[in-house]
TORVEXMAR-591245 format. One line per 2 residues: their letters; for each residue x, y, z of C-alpha. Coordinates in pm, 1 decimal. Each point is the difference from the previous one (the first is absolute). Example, Ala and Ser with C-alpha at 12.3 -4.5 7.8 and 13.67 -1.06 7.14 Angstrom:
2
AS> 1230.0:-450.0:780.0 | 137.0:344.0:-66.0;
END
This chain:
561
XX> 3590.2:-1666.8:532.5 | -7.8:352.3:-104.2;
XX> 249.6:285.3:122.5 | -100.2:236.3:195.3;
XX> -68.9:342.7:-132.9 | 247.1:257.3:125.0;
XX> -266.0:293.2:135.7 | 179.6:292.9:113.1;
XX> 389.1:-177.0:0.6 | 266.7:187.8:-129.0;
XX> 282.6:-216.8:109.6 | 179.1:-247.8:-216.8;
XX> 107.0:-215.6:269.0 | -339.4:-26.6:175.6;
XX> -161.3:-64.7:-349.9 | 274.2:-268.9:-53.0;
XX> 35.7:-125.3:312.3 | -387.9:-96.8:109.6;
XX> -154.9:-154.1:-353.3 | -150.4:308.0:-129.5;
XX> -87.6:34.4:-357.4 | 273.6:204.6:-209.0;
XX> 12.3:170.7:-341.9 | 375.9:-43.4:-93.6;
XX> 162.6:322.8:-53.7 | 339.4:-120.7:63.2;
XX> 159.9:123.0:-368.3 | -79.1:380.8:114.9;
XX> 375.7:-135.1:234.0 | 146.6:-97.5:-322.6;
XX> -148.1:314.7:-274.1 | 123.4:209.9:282.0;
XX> 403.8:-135.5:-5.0 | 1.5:32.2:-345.9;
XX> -122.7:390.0:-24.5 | 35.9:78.4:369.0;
XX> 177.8:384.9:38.6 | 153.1:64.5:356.6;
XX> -323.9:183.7:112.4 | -340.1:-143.8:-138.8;
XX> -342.4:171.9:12.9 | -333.7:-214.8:-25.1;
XX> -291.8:212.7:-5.0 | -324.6:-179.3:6.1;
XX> -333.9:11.6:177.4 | -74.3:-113.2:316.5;
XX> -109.1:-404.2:38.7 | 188.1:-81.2:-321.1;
XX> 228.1:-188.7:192.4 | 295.2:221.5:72.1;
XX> 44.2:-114.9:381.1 | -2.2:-365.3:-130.4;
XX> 277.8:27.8:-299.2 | 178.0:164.5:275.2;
XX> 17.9:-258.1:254.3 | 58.5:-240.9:-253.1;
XX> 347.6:223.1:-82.3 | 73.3:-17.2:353.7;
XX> -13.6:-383.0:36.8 | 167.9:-59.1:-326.2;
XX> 351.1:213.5:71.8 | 25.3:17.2:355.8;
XX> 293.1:-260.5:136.1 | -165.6:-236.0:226.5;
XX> -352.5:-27.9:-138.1 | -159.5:-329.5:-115.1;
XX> 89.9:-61.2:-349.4 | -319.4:-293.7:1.8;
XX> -236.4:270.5:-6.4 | 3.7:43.0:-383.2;
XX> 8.9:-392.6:-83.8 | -201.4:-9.6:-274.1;
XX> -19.5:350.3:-93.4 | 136.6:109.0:-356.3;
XX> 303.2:213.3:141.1 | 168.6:-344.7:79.2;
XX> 28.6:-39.5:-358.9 | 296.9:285.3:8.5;
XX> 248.5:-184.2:96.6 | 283.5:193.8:-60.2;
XX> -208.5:271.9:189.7 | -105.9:-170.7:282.1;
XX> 380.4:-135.1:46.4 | 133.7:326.9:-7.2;
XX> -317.2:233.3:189.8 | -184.9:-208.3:207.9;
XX> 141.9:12.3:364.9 | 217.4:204.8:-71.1;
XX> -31.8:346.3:116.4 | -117.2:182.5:340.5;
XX> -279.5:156.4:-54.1 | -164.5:272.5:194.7;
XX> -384.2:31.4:-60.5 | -263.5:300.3:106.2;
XX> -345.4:62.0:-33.0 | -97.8:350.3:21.2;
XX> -403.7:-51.0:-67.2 | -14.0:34.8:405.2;
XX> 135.2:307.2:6.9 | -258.9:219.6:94.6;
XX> -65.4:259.1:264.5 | -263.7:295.9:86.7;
XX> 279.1:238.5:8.5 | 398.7:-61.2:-82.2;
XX> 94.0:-107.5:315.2 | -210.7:-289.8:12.3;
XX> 97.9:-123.5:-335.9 | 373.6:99.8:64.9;
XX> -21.5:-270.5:319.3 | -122.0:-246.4:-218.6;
XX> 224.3:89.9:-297.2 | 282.4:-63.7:346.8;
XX> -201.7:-327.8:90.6 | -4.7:-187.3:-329.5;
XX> 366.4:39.2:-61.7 | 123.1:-67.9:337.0;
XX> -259.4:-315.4:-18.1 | 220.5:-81.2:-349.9;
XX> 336.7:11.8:196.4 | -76.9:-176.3:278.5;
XX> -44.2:-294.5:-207.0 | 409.0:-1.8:-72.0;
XX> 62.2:-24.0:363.4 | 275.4:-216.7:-73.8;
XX> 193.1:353.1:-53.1 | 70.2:59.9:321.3;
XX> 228.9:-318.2:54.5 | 168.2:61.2:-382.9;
XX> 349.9:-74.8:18.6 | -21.7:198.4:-323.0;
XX> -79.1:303.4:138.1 | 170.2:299.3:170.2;
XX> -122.0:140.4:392.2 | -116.1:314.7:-170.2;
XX> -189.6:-217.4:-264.3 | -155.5:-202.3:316.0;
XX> -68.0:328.4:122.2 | -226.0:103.1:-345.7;
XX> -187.9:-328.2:50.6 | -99.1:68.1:366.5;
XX> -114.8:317.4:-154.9 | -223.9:-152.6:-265.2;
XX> -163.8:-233.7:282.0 | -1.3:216.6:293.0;
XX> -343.4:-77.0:186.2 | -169.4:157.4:284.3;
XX> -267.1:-107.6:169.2 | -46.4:-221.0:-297.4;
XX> 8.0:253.1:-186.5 | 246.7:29.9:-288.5;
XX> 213.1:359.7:94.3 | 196.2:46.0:-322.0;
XX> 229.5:348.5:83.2 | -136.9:273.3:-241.1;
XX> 379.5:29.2:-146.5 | -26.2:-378.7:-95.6;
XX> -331.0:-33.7:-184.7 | 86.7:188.7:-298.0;
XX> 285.9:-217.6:-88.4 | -146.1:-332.6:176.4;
XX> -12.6:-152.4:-338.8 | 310.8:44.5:-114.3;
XX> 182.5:-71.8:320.0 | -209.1:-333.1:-5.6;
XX> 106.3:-72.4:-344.6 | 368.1:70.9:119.0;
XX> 23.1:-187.1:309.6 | -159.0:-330.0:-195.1;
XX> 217.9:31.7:-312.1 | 334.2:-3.9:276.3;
XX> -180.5:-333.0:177.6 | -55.3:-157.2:-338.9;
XX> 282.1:143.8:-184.2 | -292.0:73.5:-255.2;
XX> -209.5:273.0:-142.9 | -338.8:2.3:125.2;
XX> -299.0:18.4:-225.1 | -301.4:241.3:121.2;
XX> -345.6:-53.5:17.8 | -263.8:257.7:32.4;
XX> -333.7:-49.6:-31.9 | -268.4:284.4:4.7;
XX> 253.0:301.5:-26.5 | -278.8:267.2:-69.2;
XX> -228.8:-119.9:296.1 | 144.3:262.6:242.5;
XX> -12.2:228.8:-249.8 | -358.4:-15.1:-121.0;
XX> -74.6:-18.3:415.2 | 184.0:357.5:31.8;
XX> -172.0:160.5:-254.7 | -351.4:-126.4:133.1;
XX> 52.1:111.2:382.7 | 228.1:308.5:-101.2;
XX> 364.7:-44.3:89.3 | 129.8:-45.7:-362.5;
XX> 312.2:172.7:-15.3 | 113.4:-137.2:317.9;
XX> -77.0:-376.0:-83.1 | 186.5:95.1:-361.3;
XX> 295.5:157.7:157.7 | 69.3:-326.8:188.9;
XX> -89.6:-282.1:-255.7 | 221.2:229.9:-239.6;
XX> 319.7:-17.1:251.8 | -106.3:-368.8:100.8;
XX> -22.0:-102.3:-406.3 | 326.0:201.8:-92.8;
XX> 235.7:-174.4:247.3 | -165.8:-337.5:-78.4;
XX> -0.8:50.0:-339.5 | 229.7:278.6:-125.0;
XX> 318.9:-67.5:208.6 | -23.2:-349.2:90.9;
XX> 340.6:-176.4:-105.4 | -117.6:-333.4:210.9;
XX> -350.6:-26.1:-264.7 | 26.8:-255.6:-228.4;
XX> -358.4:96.9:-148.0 | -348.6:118.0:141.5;
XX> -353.8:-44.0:-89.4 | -245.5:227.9:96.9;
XX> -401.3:-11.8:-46.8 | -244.3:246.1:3.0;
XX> -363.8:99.0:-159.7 | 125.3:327.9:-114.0;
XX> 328.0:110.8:-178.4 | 64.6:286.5:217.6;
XX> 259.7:285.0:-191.5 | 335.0:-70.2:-28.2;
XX> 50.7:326.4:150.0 | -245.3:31.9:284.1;
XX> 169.5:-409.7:172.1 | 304.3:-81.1:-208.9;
XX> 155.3:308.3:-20.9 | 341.9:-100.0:-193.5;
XX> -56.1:-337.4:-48.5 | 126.9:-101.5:-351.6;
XX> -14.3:-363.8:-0.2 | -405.4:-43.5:61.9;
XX> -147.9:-220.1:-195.4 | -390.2:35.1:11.8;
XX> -229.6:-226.0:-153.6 | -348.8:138.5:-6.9;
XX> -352.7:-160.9:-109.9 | 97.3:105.4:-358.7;
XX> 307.2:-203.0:-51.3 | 7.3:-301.9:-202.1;
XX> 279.4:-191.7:253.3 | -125.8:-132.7:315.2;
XX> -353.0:-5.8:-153.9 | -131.1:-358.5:135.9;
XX> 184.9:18.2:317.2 | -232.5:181.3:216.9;
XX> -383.0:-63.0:-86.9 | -155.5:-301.4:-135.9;
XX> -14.1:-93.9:-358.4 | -276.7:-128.7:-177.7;
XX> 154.7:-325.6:-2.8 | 66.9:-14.2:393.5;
XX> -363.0:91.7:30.9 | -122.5:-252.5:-212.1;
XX> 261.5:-241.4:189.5 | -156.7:89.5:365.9;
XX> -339.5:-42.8:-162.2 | 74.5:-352.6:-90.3;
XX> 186.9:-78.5:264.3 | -292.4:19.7:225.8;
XX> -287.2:-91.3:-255.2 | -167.8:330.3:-35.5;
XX> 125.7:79.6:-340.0 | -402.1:81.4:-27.0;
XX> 98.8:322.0:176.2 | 253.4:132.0:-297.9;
XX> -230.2:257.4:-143.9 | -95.5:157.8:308.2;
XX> 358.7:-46.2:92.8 | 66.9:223.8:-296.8;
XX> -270.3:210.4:-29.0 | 93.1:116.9:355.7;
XX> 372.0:-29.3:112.6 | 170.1:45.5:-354.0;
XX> 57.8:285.0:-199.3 | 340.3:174.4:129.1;
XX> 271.7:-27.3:-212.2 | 354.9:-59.6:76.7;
XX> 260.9:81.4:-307.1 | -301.0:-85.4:-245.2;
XX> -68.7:-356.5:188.1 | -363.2:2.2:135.2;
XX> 54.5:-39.8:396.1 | -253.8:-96.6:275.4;
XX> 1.9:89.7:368.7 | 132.0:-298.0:225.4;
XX> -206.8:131.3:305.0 | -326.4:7.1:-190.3;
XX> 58.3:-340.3:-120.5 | 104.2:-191.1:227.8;
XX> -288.5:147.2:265.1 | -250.3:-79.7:-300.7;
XX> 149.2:-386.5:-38.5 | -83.1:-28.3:390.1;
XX> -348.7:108.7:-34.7 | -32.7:-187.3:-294.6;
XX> 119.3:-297.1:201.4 | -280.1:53.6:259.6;
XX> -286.5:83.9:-208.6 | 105.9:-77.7:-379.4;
XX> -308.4:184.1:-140.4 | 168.1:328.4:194.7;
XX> -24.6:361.5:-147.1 | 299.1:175.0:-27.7;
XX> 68.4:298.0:242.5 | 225.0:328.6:49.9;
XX> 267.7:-156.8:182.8 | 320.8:214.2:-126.7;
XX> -200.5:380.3:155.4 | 7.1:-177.5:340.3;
XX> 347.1:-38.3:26.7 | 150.9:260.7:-188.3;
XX> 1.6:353.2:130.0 | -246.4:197.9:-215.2;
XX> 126.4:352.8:113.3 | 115.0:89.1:-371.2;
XX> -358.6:-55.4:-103.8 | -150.4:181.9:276.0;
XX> 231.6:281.0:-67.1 | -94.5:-30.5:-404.2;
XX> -370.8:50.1:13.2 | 50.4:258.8:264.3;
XX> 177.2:232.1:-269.4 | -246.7:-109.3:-295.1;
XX> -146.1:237.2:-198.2 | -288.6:8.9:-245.5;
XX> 256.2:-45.8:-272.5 | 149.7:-329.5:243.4;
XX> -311.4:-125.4:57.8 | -97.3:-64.8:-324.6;
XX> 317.5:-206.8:-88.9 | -82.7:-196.0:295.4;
XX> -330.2:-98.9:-133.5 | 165.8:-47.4:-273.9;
XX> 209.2:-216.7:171.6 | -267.5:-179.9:226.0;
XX> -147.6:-58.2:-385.4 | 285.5:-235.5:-103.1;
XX> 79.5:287.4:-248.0 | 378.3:118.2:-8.9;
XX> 135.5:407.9:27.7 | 328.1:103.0:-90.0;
XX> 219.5:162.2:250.5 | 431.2:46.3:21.5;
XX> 141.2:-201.2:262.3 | 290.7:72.2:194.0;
XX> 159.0:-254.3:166.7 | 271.1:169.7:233.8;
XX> -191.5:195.2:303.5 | 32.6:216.1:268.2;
XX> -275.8:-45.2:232.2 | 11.5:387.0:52.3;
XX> -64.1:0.0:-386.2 | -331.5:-188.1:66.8;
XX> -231.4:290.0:43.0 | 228.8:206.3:-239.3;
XX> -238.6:-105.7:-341.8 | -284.5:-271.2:-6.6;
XX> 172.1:-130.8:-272.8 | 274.0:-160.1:287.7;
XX> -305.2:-187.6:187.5 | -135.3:-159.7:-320.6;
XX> 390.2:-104.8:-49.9 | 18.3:-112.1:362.6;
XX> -333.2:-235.1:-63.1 | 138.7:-156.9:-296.7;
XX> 325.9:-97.7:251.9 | -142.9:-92.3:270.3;
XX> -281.8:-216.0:-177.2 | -311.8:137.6:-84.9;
XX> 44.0:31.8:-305.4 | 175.0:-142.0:-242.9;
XX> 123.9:97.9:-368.2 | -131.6:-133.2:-323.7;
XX> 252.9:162.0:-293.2 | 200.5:284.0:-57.0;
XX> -166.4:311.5:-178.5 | 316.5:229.5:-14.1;
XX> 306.1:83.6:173.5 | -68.5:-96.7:373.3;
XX> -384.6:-13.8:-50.5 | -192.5:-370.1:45.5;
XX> -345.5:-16.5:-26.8 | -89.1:-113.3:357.7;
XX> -301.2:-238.4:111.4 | -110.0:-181.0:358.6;
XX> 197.5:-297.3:-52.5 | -299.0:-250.2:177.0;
XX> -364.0:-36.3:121.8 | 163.4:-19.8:384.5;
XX> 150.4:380.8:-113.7 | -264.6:100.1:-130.6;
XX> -238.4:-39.8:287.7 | 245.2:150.1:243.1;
XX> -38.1:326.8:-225.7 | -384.6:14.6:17.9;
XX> 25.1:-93.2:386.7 | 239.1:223.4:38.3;
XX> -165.6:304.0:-210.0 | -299.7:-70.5:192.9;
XX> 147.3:47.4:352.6 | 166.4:331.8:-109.5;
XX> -379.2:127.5:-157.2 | -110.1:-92.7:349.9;
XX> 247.6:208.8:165.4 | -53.4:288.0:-289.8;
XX> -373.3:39.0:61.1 | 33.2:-42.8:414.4;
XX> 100.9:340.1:-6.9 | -282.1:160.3:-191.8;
XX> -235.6:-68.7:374.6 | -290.9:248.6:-100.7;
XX> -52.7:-163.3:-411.8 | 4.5:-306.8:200.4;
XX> -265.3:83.6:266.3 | -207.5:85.8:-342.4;
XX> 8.8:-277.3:-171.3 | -54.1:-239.3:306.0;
XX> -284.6:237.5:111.1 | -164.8:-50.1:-357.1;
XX> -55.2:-326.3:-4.8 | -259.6:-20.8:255.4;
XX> -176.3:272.1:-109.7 | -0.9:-162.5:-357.9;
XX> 206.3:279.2:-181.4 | 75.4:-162.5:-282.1;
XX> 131.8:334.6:-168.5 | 261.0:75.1:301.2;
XX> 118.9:-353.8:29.7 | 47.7:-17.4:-396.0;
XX> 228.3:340.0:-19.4 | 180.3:-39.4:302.9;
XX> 73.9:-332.2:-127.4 | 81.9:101.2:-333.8;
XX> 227.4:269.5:134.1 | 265.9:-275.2:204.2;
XX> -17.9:-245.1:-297.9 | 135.6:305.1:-187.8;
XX> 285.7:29.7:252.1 | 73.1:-393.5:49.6;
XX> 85.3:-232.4:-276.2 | -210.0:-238.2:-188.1;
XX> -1.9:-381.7:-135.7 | -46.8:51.4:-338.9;
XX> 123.2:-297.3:-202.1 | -300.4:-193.6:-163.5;
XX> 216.4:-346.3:19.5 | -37.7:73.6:392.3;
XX> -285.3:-240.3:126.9 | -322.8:207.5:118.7;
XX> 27.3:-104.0:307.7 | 351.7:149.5:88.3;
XX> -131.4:340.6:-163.5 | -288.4:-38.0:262.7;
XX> 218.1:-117.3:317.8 | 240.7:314.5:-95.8;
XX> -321.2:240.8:21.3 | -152.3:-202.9:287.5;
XX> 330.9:82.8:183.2 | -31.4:346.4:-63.1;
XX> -363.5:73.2:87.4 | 64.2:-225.8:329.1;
XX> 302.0:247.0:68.5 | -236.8:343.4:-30.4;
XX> -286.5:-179.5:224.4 | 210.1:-85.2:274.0;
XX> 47.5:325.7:112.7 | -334.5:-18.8:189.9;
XX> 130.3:-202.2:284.9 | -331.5:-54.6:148.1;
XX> -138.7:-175.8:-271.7 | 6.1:-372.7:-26.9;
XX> 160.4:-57.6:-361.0 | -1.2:-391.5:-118.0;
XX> 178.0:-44.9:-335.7 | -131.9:-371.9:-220.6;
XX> -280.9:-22.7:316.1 | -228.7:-330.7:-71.7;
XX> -328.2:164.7:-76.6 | -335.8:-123.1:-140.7;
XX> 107.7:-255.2:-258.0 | 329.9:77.9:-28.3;
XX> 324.1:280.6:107.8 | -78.1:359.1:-47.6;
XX> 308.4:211.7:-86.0 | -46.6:230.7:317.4;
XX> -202.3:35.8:273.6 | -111.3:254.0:215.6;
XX> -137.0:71.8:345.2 | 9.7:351.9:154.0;
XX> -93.8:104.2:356.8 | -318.2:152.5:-85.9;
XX> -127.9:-338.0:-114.1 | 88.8:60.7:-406.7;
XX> 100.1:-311.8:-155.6 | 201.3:54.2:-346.6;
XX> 36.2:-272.6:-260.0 | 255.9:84.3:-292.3;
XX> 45.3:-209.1:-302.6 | 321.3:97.3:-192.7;
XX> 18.9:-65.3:-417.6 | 253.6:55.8:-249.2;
XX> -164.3:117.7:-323.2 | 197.6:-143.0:-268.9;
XX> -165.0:181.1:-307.8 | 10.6:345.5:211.8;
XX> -354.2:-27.1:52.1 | -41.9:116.1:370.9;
XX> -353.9:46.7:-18.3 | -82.1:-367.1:-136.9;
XX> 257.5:-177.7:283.6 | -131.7:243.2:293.9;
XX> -378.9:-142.2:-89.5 | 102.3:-344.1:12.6;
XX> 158.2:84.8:297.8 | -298.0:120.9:176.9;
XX> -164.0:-295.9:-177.8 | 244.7:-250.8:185.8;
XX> -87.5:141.5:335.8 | -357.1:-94.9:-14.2;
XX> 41.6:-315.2:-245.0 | 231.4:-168.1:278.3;
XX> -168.4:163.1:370.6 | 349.7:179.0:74.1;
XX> -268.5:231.1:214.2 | -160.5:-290.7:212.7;
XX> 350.9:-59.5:250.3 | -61.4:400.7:36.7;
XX> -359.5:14.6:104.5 | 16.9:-324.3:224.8;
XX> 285.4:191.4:184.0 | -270.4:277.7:109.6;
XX> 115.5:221.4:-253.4 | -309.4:248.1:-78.4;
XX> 168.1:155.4:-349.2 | 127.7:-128.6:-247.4;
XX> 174.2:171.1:-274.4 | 67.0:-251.0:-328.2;
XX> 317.2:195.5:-152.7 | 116.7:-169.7:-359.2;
XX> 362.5:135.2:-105.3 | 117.6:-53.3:-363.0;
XX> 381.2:136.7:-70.5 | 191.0:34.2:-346.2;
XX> 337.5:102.8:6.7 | -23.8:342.0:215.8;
XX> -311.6:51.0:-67.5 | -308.2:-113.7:224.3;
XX> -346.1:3.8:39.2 | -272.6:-67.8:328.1;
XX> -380.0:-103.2:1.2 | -146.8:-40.3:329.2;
X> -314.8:-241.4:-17.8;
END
């Protein structure tokens, strides 16, 4: 019988512990105690398994856990490391990716919440013989609850950490190791609601006393998506050891190969599915090893498993916060625009990246954003041109539909404002102003950004300008717009029916060769060959306007038959 798939599980125990199916990343323990530094950064994007590895630290030092949950797995191999690391170390463990708030209060109670919710688990503090009154004291501190509420004093949050880390290495008569998962979360939270400085002041105090002047750490591991600057969250920290995207070490451990792909595949018989696998979930690059995204994979195995003739979706935009994007194509110029559809082409452009942020330097240069999409996943690098230049592409199919989707929500938004062009151009297409509809038209495909690519099937060029004309239209909100309507003899693009009894029927083409006039005729030709007009008429409408549409990169033309 086949393992279950782990959908949306992030803990090593769970995975372990209930028969789910798991890609064995156990020698990220053992490549980490051989180049481990007291303080070690992993920046990677989000669903690349970060939560996972992390867990799986947790249940491989921490005295007391199950040593059966990695039977089997390669780390058992290490003897010598096992014998001397496994079991063998408290171990205090965070999350901050539910650190998040409105304004800073609310994310400074939950910032109080999740690491009160980590010390009550060492309960067994309170009874220590080890331990002092006063210490006993520090611990009620750390678990104080109200109302069921965890109350952590003000005085004691800032050095929680570190007094945690203290008052475990006396029990034990050990050093602790520390476990942070998601460090930038609250960070990237602040900035977006507006309390940065506040929610950087604390995590900078909270960090430094963890981190800077912690006698009782034996070493830490942090994750995050960005590397945020030295300066801005570790001020003074001289013994971080960061590991970003680019580094050769630690280059297989989060991700999955091509070979654990290809593994999965056959594990479940669908190695049918590799090139869509491929063509859609690879493409990011680790240290120069070609990496897929877990999430995307494993949610494509279960539909797969359901319906093996299954088309792959965007699964990785649902889950990830797309903010950055948002933010991106807000800023884009005509200059930005065009390297996106370059982009959006397969096509790479050349920009500096820079690693090390502030998120107050976001805004600073767009130069920062397109260095903040290459971290955080969007896009990915293909070689080095020159000094800290790559030549940057959209790693994936999955990526590169979130950018059209995404472009085409922020168009949307652009033209919304623009009320009286729009009233225009809706007005003109029952009156059967071809010219109005055509320059109007012509005017926002100069502003918005185009599919361009000729290895781009036709039909994606149409669905990206079906999306857009559907966007302008629905400003009339008392018209009944259908969008791939069964009409006639087959599905007309879009169709029409205004309260004065005018029924529209649009039918969109791409001209390949640039020859608008040609693809608008058989346009208009496709309207009558197939009867889109007939659902129209037998709906009482007593006008109808045929309308064929023919579009080449920004350019467009109307016929109205």
């Amino acid at each position: 019988m086949k393992k279950k798939l782990p959908v949306g599980i992030d803990g090593f125990e769970k995975i372990r512990t209930n028969d789910f199916y798991y890609v064995d990343k156990t020698m990220f323990i053992a490549e980490l105690l051989h180049n481990w530094g007291e303080v070690n950064l992993f920046t990677r994007p989000r669903r690349f398994g970060k939560s996972l590895n992390m867990s799986m630290l947790k249940c491989f030092f921490e005295i007391g856990s199950d040593k059966r949950l990695f039977d089997g797995l390669r780390i058992t191999r290490e003897k010598e490391l096992c014998e001397q690391y496994m079991g063998r170390f408290p171990v205090i463990s965070i999350t901050l990716k539910g650190i998040d708030g409105r304004n800073y209060q609310e994310a400074y109670t939950a910032l109080r919440r999740m690491i009160g919710r980590e010390a009550s688990r060492f309960s067994f503090l309170s009874e220590s013989p080890k331990l002092l009154p006063g210490e006993k004291e520090l611990y009620y501190g750390l678990t104080r609850v109200k109302d069921g509420v965890f109350t952590m004093p003000d005085e004691i949050l800032v050095d929680s950490i570190h007094t945690l880390s203290e008052l475990l290495s006396k029990h034990y008569e050990k050093k602790v190791i520390l476990l942070i998962d998601e460090y930038d979360v609250p960070l990237e939270k602040a900035f977006q609601h507006g309390y940065y400085e506040e929610m950087l002041s604390l995590i900078r105090s909270l960090f430094g006393n963890a981190l800077k002047t912690n006698a009782f750490l034996y070493f830490a591991v942090l994750t995050g998506c960005l590397r945020i600057s030295r300066e801005s969250v570790f001020t003074g920290l001289n013994n971080l050891n960061v590991m970003t995207i680019t580094d050769v070490y630690f280059n297989k451990a989060f991700g999955f190969t091509e070979s654990d792909v290809e593994k999965l595949l056959a594990d479940y018989g669908l190695a049918h599915a590799r090139e869509a696998m491929r063509d859609w979930y690879n493409g990011y690059e680790f240290g120069k090893m070609p990496i897929y995204c877990p999430w995307d994979v494993i949610k494509y195995t279960q539909a797969l498993l359901k319906d093996k003739h299954a088309e792959p979706e965007n699964y990785w935009a649902n889950t990830s916060g797309n903010a950055l994007v948002r933010r991106f194509i807000g800023k884009a110029d005509r200059q930005t625009r065009s390297e996106i559809e370059c982009l959006i082409a397969g096509e790479c452009i050349t920009k500096p990246l820079k690693q090390e942020l502030t998120y107050n330097e976001l805004d600073s240069s767009i130069d920062n954003l397109w260095s903040v999409l290459f971290t955080t996943g969007y896009l990915t690098r293909k070689e080095e041109v020159h000094g800290k230049s790559w030549n940057l592409a959209i790693p994936n199919q999955e990526i590169r539909e979130l950018f059209i989707r995404q472009i085409q929500e922020w168009f949307k938004e652009e033209i919304r404002t623009d009320t009286q062009k729009l009233e225009n151009f809706c007005e003109a297409f029952p009156a059967g102003d071809a010219h109005s509809i055509e320059s109007l038209l012509n005017e926002y495909l100069w502003k918005s950004i185009s599919i361009r690519d000729t290895a781009v099937k036709k039909n994606m060029k149409e669905n990206f300008y079906h999306g857009i004309l559907l966007g302008l239209l629905q400003y009339e909100s008392n018209w009944e717009i259908e969008s791939n309507a069964e009409a006639g003899e087959g599905y007309s693009d879009i169709s029409i029916k205004t309260q004065n009894r005018v029924g529209i029927v649009i039918e969109i083409k791409y001209a390949e060769d640039g020859n608008l006039q040609a693809y608008c005729a058989a346009a208009l030709a496709q309207i009558d060959e197939k009867q889109y007009d007939e659902a129209l008429r037998r709906d009482g409408m007593k006008k109808i306007m045929k309308c064929g549409i023919a579009f080449y990169k920004k350019d467009c033309k109307v016929m109205i038959g």
